[in-house]
C-alpha positions in Angstrom: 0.0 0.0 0.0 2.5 2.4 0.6 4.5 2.1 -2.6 1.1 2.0 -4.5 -0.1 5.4 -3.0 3.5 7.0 -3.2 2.9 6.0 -7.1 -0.3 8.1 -7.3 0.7 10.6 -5.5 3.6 10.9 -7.2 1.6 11.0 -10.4 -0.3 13.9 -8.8 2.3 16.1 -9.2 2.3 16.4 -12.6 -0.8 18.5 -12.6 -0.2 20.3 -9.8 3.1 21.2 -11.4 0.7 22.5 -14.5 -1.7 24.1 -12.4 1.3 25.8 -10.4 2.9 27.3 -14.1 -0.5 28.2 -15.9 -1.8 30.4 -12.7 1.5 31.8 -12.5 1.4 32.4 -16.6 -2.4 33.8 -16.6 -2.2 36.1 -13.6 -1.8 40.3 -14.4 1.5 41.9 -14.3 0.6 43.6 -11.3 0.2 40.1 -9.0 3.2 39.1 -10.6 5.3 41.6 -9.4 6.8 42.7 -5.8 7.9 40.9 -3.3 4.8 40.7 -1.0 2.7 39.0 -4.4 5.5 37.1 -5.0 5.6 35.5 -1.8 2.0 35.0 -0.8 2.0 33.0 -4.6 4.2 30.9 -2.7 2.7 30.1 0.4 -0.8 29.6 -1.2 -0.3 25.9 -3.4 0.9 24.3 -0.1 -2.0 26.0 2.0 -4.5 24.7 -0.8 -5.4 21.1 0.6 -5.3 22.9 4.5 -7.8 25.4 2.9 -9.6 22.0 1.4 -9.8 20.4 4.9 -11.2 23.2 6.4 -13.5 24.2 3.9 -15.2 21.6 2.6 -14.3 18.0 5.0 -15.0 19.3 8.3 -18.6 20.4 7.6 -19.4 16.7 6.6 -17.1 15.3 9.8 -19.5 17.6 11.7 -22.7 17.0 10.3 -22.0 12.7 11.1 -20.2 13.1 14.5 -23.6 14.7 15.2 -25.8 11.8 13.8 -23.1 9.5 15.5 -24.1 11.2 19.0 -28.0 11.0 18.4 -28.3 14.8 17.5 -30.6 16.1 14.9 -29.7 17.8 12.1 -31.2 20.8 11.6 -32.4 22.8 8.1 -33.0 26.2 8.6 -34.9 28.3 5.7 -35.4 31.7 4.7 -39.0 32.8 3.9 -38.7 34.3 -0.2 -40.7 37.3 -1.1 -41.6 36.6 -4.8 -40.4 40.3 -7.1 -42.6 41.3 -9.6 
């Protein structure tokens, strides 16, 4: 298992590498330059999957840990006032 997922993620780095050089290619002049834009470029690709955890996996590891404990979920909703 370990050699298989070092494989893959190996593998994944090829478009990470091409995602990396096309945002860096597409982005204005004016984020490319200075040393503050150059640097937060830097910091954000390894930030990306933190960003990911935080954003989008610990809403779903909330929503079961609360099913796990007996707790109901709860929908709230807006009432809509239709426009004419």
């Amino acid at each position: 298992l370990p050699r298989i997922s070092n494989i893959i993620l190996t593998i994944c780095l090829i478009p990470l590498s091409v995602l990396i050089i096309l945002d860096w290619k597409l982005r204005p002049k004016s984020q490319k330059q200075g040393f503050k834009n150059i640097l937060q470029n830097i910091f954000q690709w390894p930030l990306m999957p933190l960003a990911t955890l935080v954003l989008s996996v610990l809403p779903g590891l909330h929503s079961h840990t609360r099913l796990l404990f007996g707790r109901q979920l709860e929908y709230k909703t807006t009432a809509k006032k239709a426009t004419n």
